[in-house]
C-alpha positions as CSV (number, residue, x, y, z in Angstrom):
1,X,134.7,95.8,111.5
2,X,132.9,96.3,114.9
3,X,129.5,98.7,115.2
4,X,129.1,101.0,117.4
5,X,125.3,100.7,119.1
6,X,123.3,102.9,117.1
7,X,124.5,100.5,114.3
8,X,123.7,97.2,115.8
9,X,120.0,95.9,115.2
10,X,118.4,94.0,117.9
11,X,115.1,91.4,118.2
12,X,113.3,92.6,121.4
13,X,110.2,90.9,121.0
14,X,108.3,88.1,119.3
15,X,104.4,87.3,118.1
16,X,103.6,84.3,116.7
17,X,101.4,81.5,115.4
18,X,102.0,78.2,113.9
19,X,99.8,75.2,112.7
20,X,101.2,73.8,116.1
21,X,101.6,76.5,118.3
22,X,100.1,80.0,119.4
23,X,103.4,81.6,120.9
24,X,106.9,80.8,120.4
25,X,107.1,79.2,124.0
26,X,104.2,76.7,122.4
27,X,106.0,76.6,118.9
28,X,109.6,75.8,120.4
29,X,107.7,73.1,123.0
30,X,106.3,71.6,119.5
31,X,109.9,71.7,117.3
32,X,111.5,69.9,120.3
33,X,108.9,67.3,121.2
34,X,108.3,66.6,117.4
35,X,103.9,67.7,117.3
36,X,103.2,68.3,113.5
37,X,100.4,71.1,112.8
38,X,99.4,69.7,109.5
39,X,95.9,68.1,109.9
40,X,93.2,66.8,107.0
41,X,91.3,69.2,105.5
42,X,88.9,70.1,102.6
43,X,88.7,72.9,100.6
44,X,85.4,73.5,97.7
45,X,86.2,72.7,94.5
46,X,89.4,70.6,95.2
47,X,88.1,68.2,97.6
48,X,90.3,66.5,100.3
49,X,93.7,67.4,101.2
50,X,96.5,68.7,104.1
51,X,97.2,71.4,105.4
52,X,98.2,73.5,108.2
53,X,95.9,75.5,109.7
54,X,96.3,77.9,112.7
55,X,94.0,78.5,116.1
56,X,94.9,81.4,117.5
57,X,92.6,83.7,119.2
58,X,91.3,85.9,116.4
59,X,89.2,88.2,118.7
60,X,91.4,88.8,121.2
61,X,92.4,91.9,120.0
62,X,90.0,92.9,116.9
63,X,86.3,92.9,117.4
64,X,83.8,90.5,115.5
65,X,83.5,92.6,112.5
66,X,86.8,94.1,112.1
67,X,87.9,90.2,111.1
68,X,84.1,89.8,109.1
69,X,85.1,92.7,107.2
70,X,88.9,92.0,107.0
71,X,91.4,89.5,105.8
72,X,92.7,86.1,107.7
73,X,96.3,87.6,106.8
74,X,95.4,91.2,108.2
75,X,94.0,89.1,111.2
76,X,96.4,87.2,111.2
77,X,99.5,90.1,111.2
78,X,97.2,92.0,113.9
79,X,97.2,88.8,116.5
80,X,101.2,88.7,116.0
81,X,101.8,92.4,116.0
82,X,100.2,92.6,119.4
83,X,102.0,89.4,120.8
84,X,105.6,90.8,120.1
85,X,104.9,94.4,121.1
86,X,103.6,92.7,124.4
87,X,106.6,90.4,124.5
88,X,108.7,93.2,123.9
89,X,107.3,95.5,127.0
90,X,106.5,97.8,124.7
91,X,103.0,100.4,124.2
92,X,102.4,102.2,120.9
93,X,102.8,106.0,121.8
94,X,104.6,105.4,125.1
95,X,108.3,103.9,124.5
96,X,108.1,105.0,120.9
97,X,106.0,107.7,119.0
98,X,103.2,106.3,117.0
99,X,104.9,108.0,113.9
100,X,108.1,106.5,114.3
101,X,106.6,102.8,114.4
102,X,106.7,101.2,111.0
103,X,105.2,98.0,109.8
104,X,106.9,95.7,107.3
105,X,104.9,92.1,106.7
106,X,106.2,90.1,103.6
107,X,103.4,88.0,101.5
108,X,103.5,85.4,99.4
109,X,100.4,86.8,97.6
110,X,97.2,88.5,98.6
111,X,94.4,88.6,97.3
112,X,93.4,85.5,95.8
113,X,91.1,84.1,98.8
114,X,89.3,87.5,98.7
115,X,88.2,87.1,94.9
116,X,88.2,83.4,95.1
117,X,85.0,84.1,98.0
118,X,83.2,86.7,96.0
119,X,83.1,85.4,93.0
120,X,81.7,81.9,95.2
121,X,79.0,84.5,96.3
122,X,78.0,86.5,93.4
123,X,77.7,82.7,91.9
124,X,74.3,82.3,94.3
125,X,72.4,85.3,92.8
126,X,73.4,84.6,88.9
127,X,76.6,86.2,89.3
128,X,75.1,89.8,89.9
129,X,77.8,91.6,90.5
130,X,75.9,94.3,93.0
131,X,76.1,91.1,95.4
132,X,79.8,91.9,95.3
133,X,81.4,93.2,98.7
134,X,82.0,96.8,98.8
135,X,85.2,95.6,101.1
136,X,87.1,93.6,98.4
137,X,89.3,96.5,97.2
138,X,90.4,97.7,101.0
139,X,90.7,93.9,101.3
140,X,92.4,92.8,98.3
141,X,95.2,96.1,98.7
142,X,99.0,94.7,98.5
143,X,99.4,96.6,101.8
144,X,96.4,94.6,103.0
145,X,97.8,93.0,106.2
146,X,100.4,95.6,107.3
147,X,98.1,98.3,106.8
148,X,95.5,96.3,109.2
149,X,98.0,96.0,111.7
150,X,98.4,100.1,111.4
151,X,94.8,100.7,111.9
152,X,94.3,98.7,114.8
153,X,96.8,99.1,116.6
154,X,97.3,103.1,115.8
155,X,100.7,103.2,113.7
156,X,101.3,106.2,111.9
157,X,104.4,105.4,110.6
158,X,104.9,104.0,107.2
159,X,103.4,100.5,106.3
160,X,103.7,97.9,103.7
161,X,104.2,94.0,102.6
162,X,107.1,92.9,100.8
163,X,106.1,90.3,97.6
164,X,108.9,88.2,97.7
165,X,107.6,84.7,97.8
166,X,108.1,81.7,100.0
167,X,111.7,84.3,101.0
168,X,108.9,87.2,101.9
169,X,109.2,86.9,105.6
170,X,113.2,87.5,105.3
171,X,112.3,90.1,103.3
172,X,110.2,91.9,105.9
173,X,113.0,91.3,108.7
174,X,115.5,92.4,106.2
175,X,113.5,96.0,104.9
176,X,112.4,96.7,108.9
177,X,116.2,96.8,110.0
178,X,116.9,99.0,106.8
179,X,114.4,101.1,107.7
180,X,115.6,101.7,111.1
181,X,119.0,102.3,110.1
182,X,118.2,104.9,107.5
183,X,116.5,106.4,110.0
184,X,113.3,106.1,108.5
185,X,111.9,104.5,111.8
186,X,112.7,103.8,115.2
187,X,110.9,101.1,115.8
188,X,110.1,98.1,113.2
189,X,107.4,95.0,113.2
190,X,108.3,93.0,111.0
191,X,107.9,89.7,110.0
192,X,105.8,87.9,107.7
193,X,102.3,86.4,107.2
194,X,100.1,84.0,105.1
195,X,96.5,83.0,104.4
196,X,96.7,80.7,101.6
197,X,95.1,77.7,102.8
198,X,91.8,79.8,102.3
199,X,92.3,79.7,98.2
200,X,91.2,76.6,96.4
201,X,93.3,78.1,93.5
202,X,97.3,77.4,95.0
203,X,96.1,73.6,96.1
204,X,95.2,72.8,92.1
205,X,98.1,75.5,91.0
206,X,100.6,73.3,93.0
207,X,98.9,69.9,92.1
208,X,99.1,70.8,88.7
209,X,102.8,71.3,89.0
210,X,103.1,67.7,90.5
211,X,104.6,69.8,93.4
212,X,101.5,68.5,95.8
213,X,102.4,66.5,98.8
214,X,99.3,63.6,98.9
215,X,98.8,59.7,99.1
216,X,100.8,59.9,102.8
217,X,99.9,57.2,105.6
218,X,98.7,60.4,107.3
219,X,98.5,63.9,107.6
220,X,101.3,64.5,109.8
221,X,103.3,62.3,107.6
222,X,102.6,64.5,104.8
223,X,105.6,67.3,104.9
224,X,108.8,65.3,104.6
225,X,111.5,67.5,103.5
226,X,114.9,65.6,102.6
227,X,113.2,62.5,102.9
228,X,113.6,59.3,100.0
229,X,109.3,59.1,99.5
230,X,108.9,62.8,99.9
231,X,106.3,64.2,96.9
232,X,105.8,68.0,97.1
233,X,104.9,70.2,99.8
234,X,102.3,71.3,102.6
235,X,100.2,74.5,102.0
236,X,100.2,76.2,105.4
237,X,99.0,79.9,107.4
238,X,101.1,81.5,109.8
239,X,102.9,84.6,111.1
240,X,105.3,85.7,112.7
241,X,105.9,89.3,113.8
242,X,109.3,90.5,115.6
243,X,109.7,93.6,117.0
244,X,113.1,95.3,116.0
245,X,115.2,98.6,117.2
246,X,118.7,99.6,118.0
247,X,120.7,98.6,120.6
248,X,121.0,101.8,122.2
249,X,117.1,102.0,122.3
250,X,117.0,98.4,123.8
251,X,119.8,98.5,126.3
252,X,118.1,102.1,128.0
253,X,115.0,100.6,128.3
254,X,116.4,97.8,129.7
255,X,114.2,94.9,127.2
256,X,115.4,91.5,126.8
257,X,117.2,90.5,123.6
258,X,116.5,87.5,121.6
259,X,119.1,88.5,119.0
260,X,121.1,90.3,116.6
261,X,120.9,90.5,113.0
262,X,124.6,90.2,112.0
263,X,123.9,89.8,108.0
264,X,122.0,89.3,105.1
265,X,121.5,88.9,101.3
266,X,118.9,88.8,98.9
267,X,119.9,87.8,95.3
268,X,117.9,86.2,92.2
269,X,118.1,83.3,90.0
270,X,117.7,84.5,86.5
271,X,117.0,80.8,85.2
272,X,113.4,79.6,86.0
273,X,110.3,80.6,87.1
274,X,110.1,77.6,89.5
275,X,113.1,76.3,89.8
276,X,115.7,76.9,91.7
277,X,119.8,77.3,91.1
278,X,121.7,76.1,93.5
279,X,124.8,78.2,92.6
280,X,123.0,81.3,93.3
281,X,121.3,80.0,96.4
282,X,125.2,79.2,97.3
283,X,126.4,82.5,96.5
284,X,123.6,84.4,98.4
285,X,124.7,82.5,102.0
286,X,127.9,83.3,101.4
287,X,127.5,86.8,100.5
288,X,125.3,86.8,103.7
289,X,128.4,85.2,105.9
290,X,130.2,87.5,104.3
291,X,128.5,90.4,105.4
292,X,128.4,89.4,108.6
293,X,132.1,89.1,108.8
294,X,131.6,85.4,109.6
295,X,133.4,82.1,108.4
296,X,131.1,79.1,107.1
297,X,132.9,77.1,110.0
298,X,131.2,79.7,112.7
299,X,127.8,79.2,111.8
300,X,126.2,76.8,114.5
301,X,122.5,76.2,112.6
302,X,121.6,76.5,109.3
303,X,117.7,76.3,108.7
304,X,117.0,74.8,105.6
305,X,114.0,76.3,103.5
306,X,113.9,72.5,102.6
307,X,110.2,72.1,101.0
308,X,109.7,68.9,100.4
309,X,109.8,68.9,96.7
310,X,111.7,66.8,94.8
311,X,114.2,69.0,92.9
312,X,114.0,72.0,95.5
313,X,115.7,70.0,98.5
314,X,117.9,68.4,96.0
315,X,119.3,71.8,94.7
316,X,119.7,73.4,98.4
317,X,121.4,70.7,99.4
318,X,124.0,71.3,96.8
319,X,123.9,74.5,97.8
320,X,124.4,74.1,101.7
321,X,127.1,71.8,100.9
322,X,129.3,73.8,99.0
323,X,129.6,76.3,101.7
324,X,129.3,74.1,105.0
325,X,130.6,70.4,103.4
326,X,133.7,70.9,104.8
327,X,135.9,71.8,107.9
328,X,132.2,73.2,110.2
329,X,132.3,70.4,112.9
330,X,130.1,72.5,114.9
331,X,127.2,73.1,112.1
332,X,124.2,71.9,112.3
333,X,121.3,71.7,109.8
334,X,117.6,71.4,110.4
335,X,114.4,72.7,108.8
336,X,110.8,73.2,110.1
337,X,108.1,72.7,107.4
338,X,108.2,68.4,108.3
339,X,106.2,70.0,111.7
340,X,104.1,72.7,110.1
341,X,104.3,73.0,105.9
342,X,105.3,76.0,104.3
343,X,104.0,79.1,105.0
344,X,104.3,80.9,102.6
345,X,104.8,84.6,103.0
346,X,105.6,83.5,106.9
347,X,107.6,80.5,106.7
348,X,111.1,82.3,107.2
349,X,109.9,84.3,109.8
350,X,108.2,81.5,111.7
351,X,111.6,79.3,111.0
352,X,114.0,81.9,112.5
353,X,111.8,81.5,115.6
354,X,111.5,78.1,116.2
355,X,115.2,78.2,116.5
356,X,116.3,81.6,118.4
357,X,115.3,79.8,121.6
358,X,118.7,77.8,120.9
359,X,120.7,80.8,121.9
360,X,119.7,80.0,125.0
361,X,119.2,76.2,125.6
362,X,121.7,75.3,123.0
363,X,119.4,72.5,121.5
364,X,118.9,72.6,118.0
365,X,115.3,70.8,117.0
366,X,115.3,68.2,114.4
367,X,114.1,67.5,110.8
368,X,110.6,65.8,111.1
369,X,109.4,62.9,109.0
370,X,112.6,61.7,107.9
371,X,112.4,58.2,107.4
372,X,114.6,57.4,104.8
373,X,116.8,60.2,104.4
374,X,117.5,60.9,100.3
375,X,121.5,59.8,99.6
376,X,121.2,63.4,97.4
377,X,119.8,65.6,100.4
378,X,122.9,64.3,102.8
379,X,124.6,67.5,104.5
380,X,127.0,67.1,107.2
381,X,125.5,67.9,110.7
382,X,122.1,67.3,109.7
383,X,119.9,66.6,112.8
384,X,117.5,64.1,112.9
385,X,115.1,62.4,114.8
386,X,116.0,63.7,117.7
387,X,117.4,67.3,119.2
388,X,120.8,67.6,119.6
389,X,122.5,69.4,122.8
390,X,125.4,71.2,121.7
391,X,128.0,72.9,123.9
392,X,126.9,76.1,122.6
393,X,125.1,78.3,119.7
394,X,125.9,81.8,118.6
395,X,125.6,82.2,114.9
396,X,122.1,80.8,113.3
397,X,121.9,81.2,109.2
398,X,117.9,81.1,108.0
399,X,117.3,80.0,104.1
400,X,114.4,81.3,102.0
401,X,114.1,80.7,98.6
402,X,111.3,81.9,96.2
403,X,109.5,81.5,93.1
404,X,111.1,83.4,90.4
405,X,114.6,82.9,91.9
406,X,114.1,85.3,94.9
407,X,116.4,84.2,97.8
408,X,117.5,85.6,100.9
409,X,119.5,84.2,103.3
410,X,119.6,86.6,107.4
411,X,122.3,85.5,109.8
412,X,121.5,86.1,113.6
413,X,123.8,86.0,116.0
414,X,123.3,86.1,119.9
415,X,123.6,89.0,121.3
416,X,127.0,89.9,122.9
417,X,128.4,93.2,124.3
């Protein structure tokens, strides 16, 4: 079934920041030389851990107290926004009308850090609770971060984050090209973003779980998804931030095109709080191929959400092989959180663009860390070490999985008249 161009959704533009990289020229340049973001760090109450943490250029477009009084994530989502509507050629108000711009950031959570640091701060005068900030509602807001990226950068179309988890910034792709094709908008950002390494809490909630990745030789050893002495994951910030429109809008104003989103699917569990089913997972890709009007065999990357728990990258890779085990010589399989941890609310959105650049220089990057690869995380075409050249790609398939059950699996394609 083709789609005519008012139909077809197109990636125009890209803002990002990783633990190793402040663009996606930076980020790719990362993925393919194999740099790890994840450094030492220390955070009060839990003591010594890893994480990764970001170094972007936080005043480059907000002003000392706008990111005093906000959040990292709003900051964060702000610095991204900026970077793909630049990328993208584009001005508020100029290619598109302010009011036909909307802003659609999934999350992971929000919130905690803010309460986390006033409670730390009411705790030095007694816990008087007239010490507490008269920003922590405005702050602490589930629009939070897209609504911070409305204010600063003028938006008065509609805004707000998707809770969907560690799938949240599929989510956010997913919602901004709905949006756009119900007419809602004209325009989409959208993405995803995280602050989380700023809450003491999800270190000692994850370390409680045994789900904790510590004891490595090093910190960039720590995130080692598939691998045999893997032991939990990476706590990570991040964003990413794509600008999305039609095709028609793209191809009259002459942008360049990163992409197309071809397909998607968002499904649930039903089982566990925490753990996941690898049936569903394996239902939701191939609803996704199959809304897409694609064949397992024509996909040529799948990015794995691949955590670097135990029984998470056990189940996916169930999963991934009972739709690509057979008869897809020119798969291949990779994830991204060995270089930079997961990311929470931004960790699909950040994956999907460490690997668009492929439609281009048909290298797919590598799995990182994988020393001893586990027998039960074995999928066919999985790239390691090194990137692989292939003759071609066309079709990329990006994984995100969630607590609760929440997955959602976006196929995009290159784009092709």
């Amino acid at each position: 079934m083709s789609k005519n161009e008012e139909q077809r959704i197109v990636i125009t533009g890209i803002g990002l920041t990783a633990p190793n990289g402040n663009s996606l020229a930076e980020f790719r340049a990362s993925l393919l030389a194999g740099k790890s973001g994840v450094r030492d760090y220390e955070i009060r109450y839990f003591g010594k851990t890893y994480a990764g943490i970001c170094e972007y250029d936080a005043l480059r477009y907000q002003k000392r107290k706008e990111v005093r009084t906000g959040t990292r994530a709003g900051s964060i989502g702000v610095y991204c926004a900026h970077e793909a509507l630049a990328d993208a050629g584009l001005e508020v108000g100029r290619e598109f009308a302010a009011d036909r711009i909307g802003v659609y950031l999934g999350i992971t959570e929000h919130g905690n850090v803010e309460t986390e640091e006033q409670i730390y701060e009411i705790s030095k005068y007694n816990y008087q609770v007239s010490y507490w900030s008269h920003y922590h509602n405005p702050r602490t807001v589930a629009n939070s971060p897209a609504g911070a990226v409305t204010v600063n950068l003028g938006i008065t179309g509609p805004h707000y984050c998707l809770g969907g988890a560690c799938a949240a910034g599929n989510l956010g792709l997913v919602t901004g090209a709905q949006q756009i094709l119900l007419g809602e908008v004209d325009m989409a950002l959208a993405g995803g973003v995280s602050e989380s390494p700023n809450t003491f809490g999800i270190f000692a909630a994850f370390k409680a779980e045994n789900s904790l990745a510590h004891d490595a030789p090093s910190a960039v050893a720590a995130s080692r998804p598939f691998d045999k002495k893997r032991n939990g994951i990476v706590i990570s910030e991040g964003g990413a931030v794509y600008v999305l429109e039609r095709l028609d809008h793209a191809l009259a104003r002459g942008a360049k095109i990163y992409g197309e989103l071809l397909g998607h699917c968002c499904n649930s569990d039903a089982t566990d709080m925490a753990l996941p089913n690898a049936e569903r997972q394996a239902q939701c890709i191939r609803r996704a191929l199959e809304r897409a009007h694609l064949s397992a065999s024509e996909v040529d990357i799948v990015n794995t959400h691949a955590t670097g728990t135990t029984l998470g990258d056990l189940r996916e890779s169930e999963a991934v092989r009972a739709v690509f085990g057979e008869g897809c010589p020119r798969t291949h399989v990779n994830n991204t959180k060995g270089f930079i941890g997961i990311a929470m609310g931004a960790a699909a959105s950040l994956e999907l663009a460490g690997n668009l650049p492929s439609f281009e220089d048909g290298v797919v990057h590598p799995c990182l860390n994988v020393d001893e690869l586990d027998e039960q995380c074995a999928i066919p075409g999985l790239v390691l070490g090194q990137p692989c050249r292939t003759e071609g790609v066309d079709v990329i398939l990006n994984n995100s999985f969630g607590m609760y059950g929440i997955n959602c699996v976006l196929i995009v394609g290159k784009y092709h008249r």
